[in-house]
C-alpha positions as CSV (number, residue, x, y, z in Angstrom):
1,X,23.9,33.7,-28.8
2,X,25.8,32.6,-26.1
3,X,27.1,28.8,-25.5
4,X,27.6,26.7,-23.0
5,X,25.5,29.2,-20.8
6,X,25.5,27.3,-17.1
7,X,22.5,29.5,-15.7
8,X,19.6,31.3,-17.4
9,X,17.4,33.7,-15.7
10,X,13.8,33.6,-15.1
11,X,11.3,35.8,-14.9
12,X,9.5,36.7,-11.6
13,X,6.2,35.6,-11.2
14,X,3.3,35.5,-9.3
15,X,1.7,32.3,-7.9
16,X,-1.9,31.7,-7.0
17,X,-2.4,30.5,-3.9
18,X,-5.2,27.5,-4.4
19,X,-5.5,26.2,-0.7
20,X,-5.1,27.1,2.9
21,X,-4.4,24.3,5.8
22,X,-3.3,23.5,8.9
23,X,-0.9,20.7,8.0
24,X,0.3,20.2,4.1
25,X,1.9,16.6,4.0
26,X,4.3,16.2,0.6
27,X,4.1,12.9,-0.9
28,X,2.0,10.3,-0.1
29,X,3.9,7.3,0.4
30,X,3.7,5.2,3.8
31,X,5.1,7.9,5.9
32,X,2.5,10.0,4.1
33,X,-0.4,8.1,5.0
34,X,0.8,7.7,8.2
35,X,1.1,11.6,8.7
36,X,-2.0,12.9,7.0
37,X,-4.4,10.5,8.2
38,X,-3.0,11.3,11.9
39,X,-3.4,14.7,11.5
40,X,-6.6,14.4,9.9
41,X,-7.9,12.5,12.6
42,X,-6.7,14.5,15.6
43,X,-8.9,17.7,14.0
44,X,-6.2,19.1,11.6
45,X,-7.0,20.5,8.3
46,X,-4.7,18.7,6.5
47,X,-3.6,18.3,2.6
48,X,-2.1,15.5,1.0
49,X,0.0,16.1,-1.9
50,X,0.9,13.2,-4.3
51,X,3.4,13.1,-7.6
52,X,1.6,9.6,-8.9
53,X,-1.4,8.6,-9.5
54,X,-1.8,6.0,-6.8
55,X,-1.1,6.6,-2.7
56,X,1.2,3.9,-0.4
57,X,4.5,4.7,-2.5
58,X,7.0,1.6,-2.2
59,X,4.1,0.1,-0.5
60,X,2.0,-0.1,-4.1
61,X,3.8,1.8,-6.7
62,X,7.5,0.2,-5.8
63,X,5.9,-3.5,-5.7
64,X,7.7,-3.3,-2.5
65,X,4.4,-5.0,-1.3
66,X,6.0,-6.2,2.1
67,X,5.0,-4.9,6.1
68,X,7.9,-7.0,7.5
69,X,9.6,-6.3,11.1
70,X,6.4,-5.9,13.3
71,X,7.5,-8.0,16.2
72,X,10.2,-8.6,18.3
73,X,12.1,-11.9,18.9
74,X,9.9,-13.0,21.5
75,X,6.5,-12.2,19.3
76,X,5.3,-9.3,20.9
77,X,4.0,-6.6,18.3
78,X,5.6,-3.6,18.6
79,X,4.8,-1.6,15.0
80,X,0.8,-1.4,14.5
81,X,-1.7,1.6,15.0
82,X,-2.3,2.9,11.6
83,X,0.7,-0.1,10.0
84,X,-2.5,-2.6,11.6
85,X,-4.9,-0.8,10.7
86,X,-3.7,-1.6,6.7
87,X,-3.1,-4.7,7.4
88,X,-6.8,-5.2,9.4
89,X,-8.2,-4.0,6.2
90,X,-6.5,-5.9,3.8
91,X,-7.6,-9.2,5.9
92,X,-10.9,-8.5,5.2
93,X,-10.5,-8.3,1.8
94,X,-8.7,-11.8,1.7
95,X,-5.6,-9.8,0.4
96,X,-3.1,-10.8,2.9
97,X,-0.9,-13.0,3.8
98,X,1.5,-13.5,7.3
99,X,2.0,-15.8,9.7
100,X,-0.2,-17.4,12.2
101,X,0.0,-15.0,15.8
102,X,0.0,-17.7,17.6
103,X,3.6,-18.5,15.8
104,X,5.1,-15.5,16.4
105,X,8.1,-16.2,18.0
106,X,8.1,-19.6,18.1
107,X,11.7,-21.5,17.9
108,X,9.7,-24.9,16.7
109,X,12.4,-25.8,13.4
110,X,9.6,-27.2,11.5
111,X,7.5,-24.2,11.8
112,X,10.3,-22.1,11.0
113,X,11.3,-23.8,7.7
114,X,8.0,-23.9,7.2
115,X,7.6,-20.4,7.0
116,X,10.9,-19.7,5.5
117,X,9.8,-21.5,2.3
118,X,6.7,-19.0,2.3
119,X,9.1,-16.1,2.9
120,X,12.4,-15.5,4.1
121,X,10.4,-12.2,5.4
122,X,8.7,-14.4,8.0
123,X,11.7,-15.8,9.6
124,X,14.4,-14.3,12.0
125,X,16.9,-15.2,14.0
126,X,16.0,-18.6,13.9
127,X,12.1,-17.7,14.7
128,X,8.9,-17.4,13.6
129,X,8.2,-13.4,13.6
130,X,5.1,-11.2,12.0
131,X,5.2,-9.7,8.5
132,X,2.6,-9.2,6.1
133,X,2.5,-9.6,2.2
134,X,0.4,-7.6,1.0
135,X,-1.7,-7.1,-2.1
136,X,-0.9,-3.7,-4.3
137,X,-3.8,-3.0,-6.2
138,X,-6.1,-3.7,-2.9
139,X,-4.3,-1.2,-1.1
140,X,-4.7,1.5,-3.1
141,X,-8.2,1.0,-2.7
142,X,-8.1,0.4,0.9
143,X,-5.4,3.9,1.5
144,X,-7.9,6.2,-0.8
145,X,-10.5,5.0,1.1
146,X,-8.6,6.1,4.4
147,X,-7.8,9.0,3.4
148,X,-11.5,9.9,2.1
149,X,-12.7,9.1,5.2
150,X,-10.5,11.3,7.4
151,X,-11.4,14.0,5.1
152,X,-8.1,14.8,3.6
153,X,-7.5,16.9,0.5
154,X,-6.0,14.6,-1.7
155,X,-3.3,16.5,-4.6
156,X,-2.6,13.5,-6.8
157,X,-0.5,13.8,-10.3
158,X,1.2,17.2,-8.4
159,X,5.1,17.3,-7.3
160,X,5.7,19.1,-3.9
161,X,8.6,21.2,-5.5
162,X,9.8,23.6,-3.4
163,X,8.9,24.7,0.4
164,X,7.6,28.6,0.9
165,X,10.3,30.4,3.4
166,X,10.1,33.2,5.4
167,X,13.5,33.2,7.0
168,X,13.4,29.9,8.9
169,X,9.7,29.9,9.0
170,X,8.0,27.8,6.5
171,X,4.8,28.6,5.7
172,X,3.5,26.3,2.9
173,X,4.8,24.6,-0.7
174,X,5.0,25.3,-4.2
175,X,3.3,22.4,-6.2
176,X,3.4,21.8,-10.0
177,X,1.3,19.6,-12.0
178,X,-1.1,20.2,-15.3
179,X,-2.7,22.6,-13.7
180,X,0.4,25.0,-13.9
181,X,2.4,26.3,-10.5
182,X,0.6,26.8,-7.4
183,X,1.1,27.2,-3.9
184,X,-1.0,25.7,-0.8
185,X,-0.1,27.2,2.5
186,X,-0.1,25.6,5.6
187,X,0.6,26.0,9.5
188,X,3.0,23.1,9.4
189,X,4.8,21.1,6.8
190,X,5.6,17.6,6.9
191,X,7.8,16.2,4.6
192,X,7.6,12.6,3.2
193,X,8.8,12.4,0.1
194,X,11.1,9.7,1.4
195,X,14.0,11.4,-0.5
196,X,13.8,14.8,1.8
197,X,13.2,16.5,-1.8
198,X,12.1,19.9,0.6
199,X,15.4,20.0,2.0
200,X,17.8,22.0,-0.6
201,X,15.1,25.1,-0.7
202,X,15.1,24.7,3.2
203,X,18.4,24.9,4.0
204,X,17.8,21.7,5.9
205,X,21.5,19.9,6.7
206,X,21.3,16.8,5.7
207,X,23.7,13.9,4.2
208,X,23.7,11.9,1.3
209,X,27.0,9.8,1.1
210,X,26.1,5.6,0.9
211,X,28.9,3.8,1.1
212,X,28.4,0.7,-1.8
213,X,28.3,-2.4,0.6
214,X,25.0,-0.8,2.4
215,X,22.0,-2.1,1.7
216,X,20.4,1.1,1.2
217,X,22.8,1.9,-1.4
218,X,21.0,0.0,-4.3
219,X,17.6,1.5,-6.5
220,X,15.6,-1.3,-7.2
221,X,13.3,-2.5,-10.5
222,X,11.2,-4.6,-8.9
223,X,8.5,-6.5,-11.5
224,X,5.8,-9.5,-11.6
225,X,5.8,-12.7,-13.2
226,X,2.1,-14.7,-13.9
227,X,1.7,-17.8,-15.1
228,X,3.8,-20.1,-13.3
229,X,3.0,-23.2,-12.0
230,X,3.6,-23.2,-8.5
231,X,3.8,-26.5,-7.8
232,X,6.6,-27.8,-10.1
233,X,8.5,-24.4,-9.4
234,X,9.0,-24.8,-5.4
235,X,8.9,-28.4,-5.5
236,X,11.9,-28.2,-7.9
237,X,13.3,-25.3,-5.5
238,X,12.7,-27.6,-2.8
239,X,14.2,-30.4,-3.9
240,X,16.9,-29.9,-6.4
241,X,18.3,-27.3,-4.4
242,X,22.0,-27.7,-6.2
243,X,20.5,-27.9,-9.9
244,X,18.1,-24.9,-8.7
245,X,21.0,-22.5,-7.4
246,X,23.1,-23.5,-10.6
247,X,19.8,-21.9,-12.7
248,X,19.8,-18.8,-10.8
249,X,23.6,-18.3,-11.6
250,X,23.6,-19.1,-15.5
251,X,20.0,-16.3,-15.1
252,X,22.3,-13.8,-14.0
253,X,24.9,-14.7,-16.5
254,X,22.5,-14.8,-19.3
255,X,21.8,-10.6,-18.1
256,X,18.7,-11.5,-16.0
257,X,17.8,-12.2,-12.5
258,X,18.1,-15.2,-10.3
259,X,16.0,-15.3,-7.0
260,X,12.1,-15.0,-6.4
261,X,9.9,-15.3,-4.0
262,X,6.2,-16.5,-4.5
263,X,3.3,-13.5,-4.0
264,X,1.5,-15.8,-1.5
265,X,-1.6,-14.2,-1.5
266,X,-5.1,-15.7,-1.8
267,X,-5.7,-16.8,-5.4
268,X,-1.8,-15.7,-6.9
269,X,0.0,-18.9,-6.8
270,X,1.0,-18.5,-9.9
271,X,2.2,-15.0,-9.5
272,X,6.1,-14.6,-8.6
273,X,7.8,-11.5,-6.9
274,X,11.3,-10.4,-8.0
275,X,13.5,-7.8,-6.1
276,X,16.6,-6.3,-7.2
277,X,19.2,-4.4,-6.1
278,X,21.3,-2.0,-8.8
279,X,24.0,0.2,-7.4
280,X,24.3,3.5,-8.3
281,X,26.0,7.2,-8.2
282,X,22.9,8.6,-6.2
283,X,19.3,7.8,-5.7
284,X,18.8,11.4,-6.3
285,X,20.8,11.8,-10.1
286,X,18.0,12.0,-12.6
287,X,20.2,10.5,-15.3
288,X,20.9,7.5,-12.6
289,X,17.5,6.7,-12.0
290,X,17.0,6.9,-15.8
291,X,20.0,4.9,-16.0
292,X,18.4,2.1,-13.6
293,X,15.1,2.2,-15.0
294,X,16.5,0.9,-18.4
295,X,18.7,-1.4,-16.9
296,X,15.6,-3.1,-15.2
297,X,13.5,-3.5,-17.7
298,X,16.1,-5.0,-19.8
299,X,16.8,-7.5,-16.6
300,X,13.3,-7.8,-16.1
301,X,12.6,-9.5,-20.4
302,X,16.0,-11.1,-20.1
303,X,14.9,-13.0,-17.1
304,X,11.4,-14.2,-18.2
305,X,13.7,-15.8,-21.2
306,X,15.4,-17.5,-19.6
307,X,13.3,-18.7,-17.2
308,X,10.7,-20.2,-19.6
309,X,13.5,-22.0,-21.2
310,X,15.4,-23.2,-18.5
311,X,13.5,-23.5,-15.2
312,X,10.7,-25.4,-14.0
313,X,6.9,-24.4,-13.6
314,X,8.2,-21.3,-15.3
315,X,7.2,-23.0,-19.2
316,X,4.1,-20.7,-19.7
317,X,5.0,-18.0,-17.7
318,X,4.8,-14.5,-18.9
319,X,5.9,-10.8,-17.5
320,X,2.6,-9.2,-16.2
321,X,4.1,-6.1,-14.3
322,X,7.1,-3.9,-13.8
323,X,6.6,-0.9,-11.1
324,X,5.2,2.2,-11.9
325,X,7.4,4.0,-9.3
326,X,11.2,3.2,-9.1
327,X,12.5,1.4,-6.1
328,X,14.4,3.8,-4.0
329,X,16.0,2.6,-0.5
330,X,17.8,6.0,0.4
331,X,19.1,9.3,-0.1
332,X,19.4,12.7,1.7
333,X,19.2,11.7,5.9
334,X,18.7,14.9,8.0
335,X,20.9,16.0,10.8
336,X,17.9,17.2,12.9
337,X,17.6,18.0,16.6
338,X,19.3,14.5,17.6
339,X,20.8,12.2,15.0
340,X,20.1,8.8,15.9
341,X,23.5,6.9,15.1
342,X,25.4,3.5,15.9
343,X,25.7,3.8,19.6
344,X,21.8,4.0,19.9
345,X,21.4,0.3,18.7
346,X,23.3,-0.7,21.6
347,X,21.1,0.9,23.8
348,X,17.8,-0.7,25.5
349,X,16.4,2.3,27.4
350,X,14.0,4.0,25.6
351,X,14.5,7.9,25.2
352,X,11.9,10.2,27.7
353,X,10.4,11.4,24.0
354,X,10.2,7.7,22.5
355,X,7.3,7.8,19.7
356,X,8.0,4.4,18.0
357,X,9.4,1.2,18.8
358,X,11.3,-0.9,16.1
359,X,11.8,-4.2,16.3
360,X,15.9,-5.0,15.9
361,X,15.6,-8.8,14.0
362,X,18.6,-8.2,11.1
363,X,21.8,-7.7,13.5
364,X,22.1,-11.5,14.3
365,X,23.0,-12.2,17.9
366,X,23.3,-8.0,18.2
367,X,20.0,-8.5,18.1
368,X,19.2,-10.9,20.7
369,X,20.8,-8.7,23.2
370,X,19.1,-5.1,21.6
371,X,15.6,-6.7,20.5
372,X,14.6,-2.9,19.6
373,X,15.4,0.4,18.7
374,X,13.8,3.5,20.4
375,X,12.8,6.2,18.0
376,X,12.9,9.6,19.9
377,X,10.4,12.6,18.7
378,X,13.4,14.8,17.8
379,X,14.6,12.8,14.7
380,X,11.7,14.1,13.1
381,X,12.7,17.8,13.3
382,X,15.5,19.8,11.7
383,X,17.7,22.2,13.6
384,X,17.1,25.4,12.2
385,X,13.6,25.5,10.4
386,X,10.2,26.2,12.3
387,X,6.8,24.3,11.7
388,X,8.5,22.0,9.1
389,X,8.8,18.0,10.2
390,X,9.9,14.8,8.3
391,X,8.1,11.7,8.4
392,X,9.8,9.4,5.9
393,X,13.1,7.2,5.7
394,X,14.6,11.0,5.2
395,X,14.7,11.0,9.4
396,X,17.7,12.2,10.7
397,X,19.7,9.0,11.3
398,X,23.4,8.2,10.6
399,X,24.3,5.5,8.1
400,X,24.0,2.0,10.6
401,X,20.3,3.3,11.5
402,X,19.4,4.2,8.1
403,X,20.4,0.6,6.6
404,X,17.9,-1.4,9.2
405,X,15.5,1.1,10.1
406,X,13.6,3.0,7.3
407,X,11.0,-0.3,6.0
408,X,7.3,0.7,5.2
409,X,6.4,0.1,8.9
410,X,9.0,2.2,10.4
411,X,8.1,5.4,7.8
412,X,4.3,5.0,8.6
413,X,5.5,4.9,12.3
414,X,7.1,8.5,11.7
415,X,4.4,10.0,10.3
416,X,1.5,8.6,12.8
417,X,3.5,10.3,15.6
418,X,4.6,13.7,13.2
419,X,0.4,13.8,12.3
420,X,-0.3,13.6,15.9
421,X,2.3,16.1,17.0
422,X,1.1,18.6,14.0
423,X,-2.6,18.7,15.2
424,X,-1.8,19.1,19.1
425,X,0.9,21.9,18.6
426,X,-1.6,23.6,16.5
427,X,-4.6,22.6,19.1
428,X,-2.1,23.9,22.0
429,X,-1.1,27.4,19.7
430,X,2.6,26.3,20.4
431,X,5.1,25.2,18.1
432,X,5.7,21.5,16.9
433,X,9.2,22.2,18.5
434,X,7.3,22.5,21.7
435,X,4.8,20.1,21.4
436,X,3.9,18.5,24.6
437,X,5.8,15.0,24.6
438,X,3.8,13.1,27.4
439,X,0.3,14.3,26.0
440,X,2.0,13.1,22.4
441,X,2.6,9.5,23.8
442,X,-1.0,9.3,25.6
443,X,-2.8,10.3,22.2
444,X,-0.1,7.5,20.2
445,X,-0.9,5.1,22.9
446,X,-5.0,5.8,22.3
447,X,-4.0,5.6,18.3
448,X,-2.8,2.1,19.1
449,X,1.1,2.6,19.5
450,X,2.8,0.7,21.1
451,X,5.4,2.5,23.6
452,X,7.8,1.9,26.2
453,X,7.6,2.8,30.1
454,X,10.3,5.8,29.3
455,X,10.8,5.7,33.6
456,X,11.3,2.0,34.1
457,X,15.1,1.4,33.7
458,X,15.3,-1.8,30.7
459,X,18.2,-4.2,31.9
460,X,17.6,-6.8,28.7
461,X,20.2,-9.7,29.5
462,X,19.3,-12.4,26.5
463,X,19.5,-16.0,28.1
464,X,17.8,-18.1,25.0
465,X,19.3,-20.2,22.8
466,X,22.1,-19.9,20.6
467,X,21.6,-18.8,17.3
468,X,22.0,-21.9,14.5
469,X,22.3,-20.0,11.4
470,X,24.2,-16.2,10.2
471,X,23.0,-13.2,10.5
472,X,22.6,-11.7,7.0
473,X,21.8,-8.3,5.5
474,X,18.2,-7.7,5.4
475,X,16.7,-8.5,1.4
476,X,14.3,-5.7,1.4
């Protein structure tokens, strides 16, 4: 017998074909959502395929249970249609929480500080601005239920493995779960795995190379802590700010984590929310993302430790929840059909094939002067593949667009306007590449979207105040 063999061999093999659709969606994260329930809606056929066991992705599985960035710096909403619609839901449910809209915006210091105790996600550039925190468990409920009702075959438990090619044309996608290998062919793909996982069997260009001091370079391990009392913990916070910072440090020296930020919502005061950041090789290495997982966990008992030993309100408090899906921020980015890059965040006129609007709240006074960032149709769609799209932080975007623009908002953005485009081209019999972009933006506008007058030239001049405090990377 051979060693050190590098390759085997297998056998060929046939696959059964289990499904046929008009638009096959691969993973079913927010970008997911946002692409099969679009499609759905607009008279599509569509599939949703799902490697967990739960839908929303970073949204539920990640504990990444955060909608931040949906308004500029004046207050004006510019992420919502099927982002609001969440978010609607969820308020019904009392399993929300956000700032007041009449606040949105506002420069008042006490309402700012306010808010900035609640959640350093509901303050920017010295303002008030909208984000939501948002209750996991609910929204698995509440995404199931949207996707029942838009009468979309749901895959869950079942990895999108591999795209079906006929030259450049791709006509479906492998899937593997306990059922064995199968195949579900569709009119158009749409890729939201968030890590473009379809791209390799594509031959999709793409780039993976993070530099260490991006944000997007760290996985996260992101976990729960119950049982504190709220009270004594932020009114320590509040006012033993030196003694309290001092904690944090000896946590991290002790091989835990300082930092948390209270869960906020309805009835959880005594649930706390810690975030992490652990840099890596690649978010795509499975012996890195092993690697990470164990270093979490370990983080995760050391802190709860420490904590009920050292800081206050944290006495009885106990670890109640690590995530079920690892916290990834980025990986492959695909050079599509225009690569949205540095000098586009220094531009205020919207593109003539704008689908999305992001709010630009990170960049400190960079961001006073650009409030937002124009997404244009054609980062969704790769050079050289037919009837294939990506709707997920995977969009083709250089490294300074990646770092501030790939949150759960912007990904269900993608996907609401990929959905959309899937079901016209297909209503139309043209090709997604030749979708009709003004009939796009009516049906995004109907859906709730907010968009730019592409014709109307934008000549922003800021001419408020001066900003008080530093811009800082963004903590997501």
């Amino acid at each position: 017998m051979t060693k050190n063999v590098d390759y085997i061999r297998e056998k060929a093999r046939d696959t059964k074909v289990i499904r046929h659709a008009d638009v096959v969606v691969v993973g079913g994260g927010p970008g997911g959502i946002g692409a099969a329930v679009s499609a759905a809606r607009n008279g599509a056929d569509t599939v949703l395929i799902e490697r967990y066991g739960h839908l929303g992705g970073m949204g539920t599985g990640g504990l990444v249970t955060i909608i931040p960035q949906l308004c500029d710096y004046t207050g004006k909403q510019q992420i919502a249609g099927i982002t609001q619609e969440w978010i609607d839901r969820l308020i019904t449910r009392n399993a929300v929480d956000m700032p007041k809209k009449e606040h949105w915006g506002s420069l008042d210091k006490e309402l700012v500080r306010y808010y900035f105790e609640r959640s350093f996600f509901y303050t920017r550039l010295d303002r008030v601005v909208y984000a939501a925190l948002i209750d996991a468990e609910i929204s698995k409920i509440i995404l199931n239920e949207m996707v029942e009702e838009a009468g979309i075959k749901v895959y869950l438990h079942a990895w999108g493995t591999e795209p079906i090619m006929e030259g450049n044309h791709c006509k479906g996608v492998i899937i593997e779960s306990k059922s064995g290998r199968q195949a579900i062919l569709g009119k158009v793909v749409i890729d939201s795995t968030g890590d473009g996982d379809l791209f390799p069997y594509a031959n999709i260009e793409c780039e993976t190379a993070i530099p260490a001091h991006f944000r997007i370079a760290n996985l996260a391990v992101c976990f729960w802590v119950a049982g504190v009392d709220y009270k004594k913990a932020m009114d320590f916070r509040r006012n033993n700010m030196k003694e309290f910072m001092g904690l944090m440090r000896k946590a991290n020296e002790y091989g835990g984590q300082g930092g948390f930020m209270p869960s906020n919502l309805p009835d959880q005061e005594s649930v706390m929310w810690f975030h992490s950041r652990y840099p890596n090789k690649s978010q795509i290495d499975v012996e890195e993302l092993t690697r990470v997982e164990f270093l979490g966990h370990k983080i995760a008992g050391k802190t709860i430790e420490f904590y009920r030993k050292n800081v206050p309100g944290f006495e009885k408090a106990f670890l109640v929840l690590t995530d079920p899906q690892l916290g990834t921020r980025s990986s492959r980015r695909m050079v599509g059909e225009y690569q949205l890059g540095k000098k586009d965040l220094s531009d205020n006129q919207p593109f003539k094939d704008t689908i999305a609007i992001f709010p630009d709240l990170d960049r400190g006074q960079d961001s006073l002067d650009h409030p937002n960032m124009y997404i244009p149709y054609r980062c969704l769609l790769p050079k050289n593949v037919d009837n294939f799209m990506v709707a997920c932080r995977a969009f083709s975007s250089d490294l300074d667009v990646q770092d501030y623009f790939n949150l759960i908002p912007h990904c269900i953005a993608f996907g609401e306007a990929a959905g959309a485009a899937a079901a016209m081209a297909l209503q139309a019999g043209v090709g997604i590449k030749n979708v009709d972009i003004k009939s796009l933006q009516k049906q995004l506008v109907k859906q709730g979207v907010p968009l730019p007058d592409v014709n109307k030239k934008v000549d922003h001049k800021y001419e408020g105040p001066a900003l008080v405090g530093p811009s800082f990377t963004p903590p997501h």
